[in-house]
N, C-alpha and C positions, 0 to 999 in steps of 0.2 A: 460683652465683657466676660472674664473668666469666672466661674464662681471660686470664690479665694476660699469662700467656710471651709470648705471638706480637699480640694485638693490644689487648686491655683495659690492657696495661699499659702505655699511651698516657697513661692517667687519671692519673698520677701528676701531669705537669706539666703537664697543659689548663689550659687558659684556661678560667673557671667563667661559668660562665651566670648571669642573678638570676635567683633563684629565682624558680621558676614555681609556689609553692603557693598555694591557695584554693579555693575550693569547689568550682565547677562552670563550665563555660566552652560556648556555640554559637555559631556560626559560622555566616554566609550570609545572604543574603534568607531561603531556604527554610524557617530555621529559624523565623521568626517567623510565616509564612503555613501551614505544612503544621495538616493538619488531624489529621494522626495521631499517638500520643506520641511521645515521642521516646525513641530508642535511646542508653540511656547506656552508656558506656563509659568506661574508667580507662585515664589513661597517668603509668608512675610512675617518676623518672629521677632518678638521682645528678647532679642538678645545683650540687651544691655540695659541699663536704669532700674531703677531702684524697683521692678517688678520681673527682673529678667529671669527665666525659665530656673525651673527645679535642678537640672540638670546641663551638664555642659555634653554629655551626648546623644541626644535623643536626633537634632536634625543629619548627621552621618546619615542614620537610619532609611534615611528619604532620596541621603545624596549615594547612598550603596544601590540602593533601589532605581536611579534615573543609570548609571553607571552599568548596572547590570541591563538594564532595560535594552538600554544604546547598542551594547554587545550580541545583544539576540533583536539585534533588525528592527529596536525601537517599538515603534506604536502603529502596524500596520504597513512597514517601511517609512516612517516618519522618526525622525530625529527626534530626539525631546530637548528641548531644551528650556532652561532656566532661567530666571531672572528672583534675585533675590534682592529682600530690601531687611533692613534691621531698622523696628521704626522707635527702638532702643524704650519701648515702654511711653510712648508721648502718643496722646491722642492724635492730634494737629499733623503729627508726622507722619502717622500711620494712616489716614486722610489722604495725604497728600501723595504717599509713596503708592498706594492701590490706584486712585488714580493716574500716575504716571503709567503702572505696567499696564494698565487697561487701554489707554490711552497711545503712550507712544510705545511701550512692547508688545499690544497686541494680544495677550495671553486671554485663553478660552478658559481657562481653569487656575483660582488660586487655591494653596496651600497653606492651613492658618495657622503659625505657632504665635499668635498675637493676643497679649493678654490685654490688650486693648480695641478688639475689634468691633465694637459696638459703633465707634468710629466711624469705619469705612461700612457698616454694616448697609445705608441709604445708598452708597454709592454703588455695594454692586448690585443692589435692589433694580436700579436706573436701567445700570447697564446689564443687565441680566448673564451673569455670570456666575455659574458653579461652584459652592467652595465645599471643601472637605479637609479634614483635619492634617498635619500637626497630630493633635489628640484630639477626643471627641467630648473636650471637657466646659467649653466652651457654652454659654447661655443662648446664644445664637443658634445654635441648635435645635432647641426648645421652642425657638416660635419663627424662624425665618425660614419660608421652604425653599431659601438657595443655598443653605446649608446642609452638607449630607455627610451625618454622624457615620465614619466605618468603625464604631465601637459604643458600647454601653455610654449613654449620657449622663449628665450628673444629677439629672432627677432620681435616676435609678442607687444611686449612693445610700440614701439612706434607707431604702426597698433593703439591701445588700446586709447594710450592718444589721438590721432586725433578722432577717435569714441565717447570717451568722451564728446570731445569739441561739438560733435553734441548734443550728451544727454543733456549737460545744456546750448543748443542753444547758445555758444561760436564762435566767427568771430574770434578773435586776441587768440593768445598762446603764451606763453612767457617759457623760461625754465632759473634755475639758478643752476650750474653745480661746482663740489666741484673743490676747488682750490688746494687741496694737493695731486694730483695724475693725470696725464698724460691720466689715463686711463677715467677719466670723461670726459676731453674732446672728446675723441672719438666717444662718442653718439650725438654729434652737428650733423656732418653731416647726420645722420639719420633721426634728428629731422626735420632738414632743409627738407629733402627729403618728407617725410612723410607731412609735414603742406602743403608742395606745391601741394602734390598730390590730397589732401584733401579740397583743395583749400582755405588754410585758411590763414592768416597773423602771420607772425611771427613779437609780438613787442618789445620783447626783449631778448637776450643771454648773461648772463654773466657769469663769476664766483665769487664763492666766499669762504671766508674762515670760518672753523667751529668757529675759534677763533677770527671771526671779535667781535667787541664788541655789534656792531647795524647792522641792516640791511635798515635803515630809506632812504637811496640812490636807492637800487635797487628798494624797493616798490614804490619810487615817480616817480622813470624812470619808474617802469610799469603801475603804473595809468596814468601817461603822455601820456602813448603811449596806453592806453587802451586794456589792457593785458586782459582776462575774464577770462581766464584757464590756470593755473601755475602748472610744474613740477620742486619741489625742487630737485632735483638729488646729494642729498646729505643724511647723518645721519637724524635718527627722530630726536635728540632733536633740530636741522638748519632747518625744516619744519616745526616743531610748532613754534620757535621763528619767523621767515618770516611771518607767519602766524600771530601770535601777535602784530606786529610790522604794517604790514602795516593796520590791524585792527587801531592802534592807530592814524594812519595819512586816516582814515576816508573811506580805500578802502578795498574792500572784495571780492577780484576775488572767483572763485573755483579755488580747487587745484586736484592734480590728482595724482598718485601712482598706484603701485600693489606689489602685495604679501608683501614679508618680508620686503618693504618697507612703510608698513601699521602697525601704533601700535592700537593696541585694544581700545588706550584711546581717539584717534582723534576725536569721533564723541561730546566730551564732553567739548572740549579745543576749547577756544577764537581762532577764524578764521578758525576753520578746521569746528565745529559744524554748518552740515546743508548746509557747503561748502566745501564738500568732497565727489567726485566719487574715487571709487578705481577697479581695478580686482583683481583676482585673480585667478591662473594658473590651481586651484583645485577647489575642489565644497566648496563653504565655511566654515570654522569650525562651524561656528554658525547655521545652517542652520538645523534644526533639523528636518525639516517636509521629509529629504529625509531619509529612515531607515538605509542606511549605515552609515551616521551622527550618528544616535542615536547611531549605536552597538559600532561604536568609541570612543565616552563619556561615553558609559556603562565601557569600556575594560579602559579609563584612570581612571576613577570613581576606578577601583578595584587596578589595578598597578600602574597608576601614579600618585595619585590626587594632589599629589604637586605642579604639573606643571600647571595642571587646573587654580589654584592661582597665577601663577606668572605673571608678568607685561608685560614679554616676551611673553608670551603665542599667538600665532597668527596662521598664515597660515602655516608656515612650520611646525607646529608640524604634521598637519593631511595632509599633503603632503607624512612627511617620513611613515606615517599609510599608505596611498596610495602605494607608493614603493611596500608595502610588498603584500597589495592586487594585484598588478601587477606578482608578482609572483605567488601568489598561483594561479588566473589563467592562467597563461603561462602553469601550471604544469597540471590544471586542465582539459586543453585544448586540453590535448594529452595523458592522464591518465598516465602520468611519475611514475616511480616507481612504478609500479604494481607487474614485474616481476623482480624486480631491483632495484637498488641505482638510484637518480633521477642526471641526466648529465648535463652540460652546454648545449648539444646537444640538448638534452629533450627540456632546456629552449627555446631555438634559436628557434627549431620548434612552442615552444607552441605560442613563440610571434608574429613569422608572419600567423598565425591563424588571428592573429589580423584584424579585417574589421570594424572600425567604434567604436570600443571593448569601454566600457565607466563605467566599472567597476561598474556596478548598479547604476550608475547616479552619482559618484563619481570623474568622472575625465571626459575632454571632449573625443570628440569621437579621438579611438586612432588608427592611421593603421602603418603600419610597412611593410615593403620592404623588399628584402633578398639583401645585398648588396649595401645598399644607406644607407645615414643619411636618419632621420625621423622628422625632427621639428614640433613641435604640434604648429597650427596657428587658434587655440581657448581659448577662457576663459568665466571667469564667473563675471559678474560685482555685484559691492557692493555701497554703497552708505551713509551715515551717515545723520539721521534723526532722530529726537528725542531723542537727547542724546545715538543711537544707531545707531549699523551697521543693516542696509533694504538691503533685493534684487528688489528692484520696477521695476524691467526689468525682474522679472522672474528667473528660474533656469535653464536656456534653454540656453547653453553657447552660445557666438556670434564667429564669426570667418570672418577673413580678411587677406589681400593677401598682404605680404611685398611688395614693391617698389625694383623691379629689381628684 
């Protein structure tokens, strides 16, 4: 299941995508020329119900990526192709729909944007099948070793926020945690864990509601208590309001975030601009001076440019791009499909190849076990400056050691 505390509980009030279900989907010139079969693969995403993704463009990201892939000769001269399900946020569904692609599509490899995949989590245990993100946000991550995080996991979330609080030389941290779900609470105790560790003051916890009407109470309780660096642990639009609000009553901590909990528009919005450190799991979208950044906005530039334009547009799109670069070197790594259809087998070998593996400066360093979970406990920090998202700390991911 996704963790909703710190950043799946985004889901609640996304914007929903149409549904992307059907049968099977390829992408490219290549796909229709290659002479070799093609490599399916599943991606299966809470695109609709009442937990449907943060954003409406994060999976393009995936589907630029299979499109670009198809175009350069695929996956060893293998086609890629797709099969997608939308298991629209239902368990039962999301069940059901993994094992259809296992079953009758065949796929070596799924693709998880499912905020419900604790689910099918026994099915692909069965069936010994690979998964990799979607994003790397996911709890599965954390303890199943067919899970393989290409980005900082969300143990490492609240490692992140305490580092922060050093970055903008912060003593007190305060976090305020959404009040419609059980599951937001559950990141207190971490939080707790972590500030103690970090040695820093915790001055205030509370919750609260998306639909309060003001937030004028909690910001005066945290200026009171001299709060310097705040984590909303709720929806963007409950972070820019906090944010606005206690701007009015005259206080301006920093606030803190990562990934899909970070809108593209923070650095320009009253309270956030100029008081905003964020991570993120991945190498940043915007970050163009690294060349796998560039060839990724080349590859949306041609298939996706809609997305480029939208409001949603953030970290997860060039996340689900990553997934797929995770693949092709899993594949690349063992020269799969030479003599052959490329295996889940093939995959599992290419990934514990993995030593450090960082997809051309794309993702932090990645290693993988044979038989363990694998959590990724690095990232890449961001920061809002000038009416923009800065890397002022560099592109050289940092990495830190959860508490227990």
């Amino acid at each position: 299941m996704r963790s909703l505390g710190v950043r799946g509980l985004l889901a609640a009030a996304a914007l929903l995508l149409v549904p992307v279900v059907g049968t099977s989907f390829s992408s490219g010139p290549a796909a229709a020329s290659a002479r070799s079969e093609p490599v399916n693969v599943g991606l299966i995403c809470s695109c609709s119900g009442p937990l449907g993704p943060a954003g409406v463009a994060a999976i393009p990201g995936f589907e630029a990526w299979v499109k670009y892939q198809n175009a350069h000769g695929g996956l060893n001269g293998h086609p890629i192709r797709v099969f997608y399900k939308n298991d629209a946020s239902n368990p039962g569904t999301a069940a059901a729909d993994v094992q259809a692609m296992i079953s009758q599509n065949h796929i070596v490899m799924l693709f998880d944007d499912s905020q419900v995949d604790s689910a099918f989590a026994k099915i692909i245990d069965q069936n010994h099948i690979p998964v990799t993100g979607g994003t790397s946000d996911s709890d599965e991550f954390l303890s199943d070793p067919n899970w393989f995080a290409q980005g900082a996991t969300v143990d490492s979330y609240f490692i992140a926020y305490m580092e922060a609080a050093k970055k903008v030389g912060a003593h007190v941290v305060g976090q305020l945690y959404c009040a419609e779900s059980s599951i937001c609470q559950e990141g207190v105790p971490a939080f707790r864990a972590e500030a103690n560790a970090f040695d820093l003051k915790v001055g205030i916890i509370a919750s609260i509601s998306a639909s309060a009407p003001n937030y004028t109470a909690e910001c005066l309780a945290a200026k009171q208590n001299r709060v310097q660096l705040f984590n909303i642990a709720d929806i963007e639009p409950v972070t820019v309001k906090v944010a606005q609000e206690c701007t009015t009553q005259g206080y301006d901590p920093y606030y803190v975030a990562g990934g899909g909990a970070i809108n593209r528009a923070f650095p320009t919005l009253t309270g956030l601009k100029n008081h905003f450190i964020g991570f993120e799991e991945d190498i940043p979208y915007f970050a163009t001076s690294v060349p796998g950044v560039k060839t990724y906005l080349d590859a949306m530039k041609k298939y996706e440019p809609a997305t480029l334009k939208s409001p949603n547009y953030a970290e997860p799109t060039i996340q689900n791009w990553i997934a797929g670069l995770l693949l092709a070197k899993a594949v690349q790594a063992v020269n799969a499909g030479k003599n052959g259809p490329i295996t889940a087998t093939d995959i599992y070998n290419g990934l514990y190849s993995f030593h450090g593996q960082d997809l051309g400066g794309m993702a932090p360093p990645l290693t993988y076990t044979k038989g363990q979970a694998n959590p990724i406990h690095c990232w890449f920090w961001i920061k809002a400056q000038g009416n923009k998202f800065t890397t002022p700390y560099g592109l050289k991911p940092a990495c830190g050691k959860p508490v227990g």
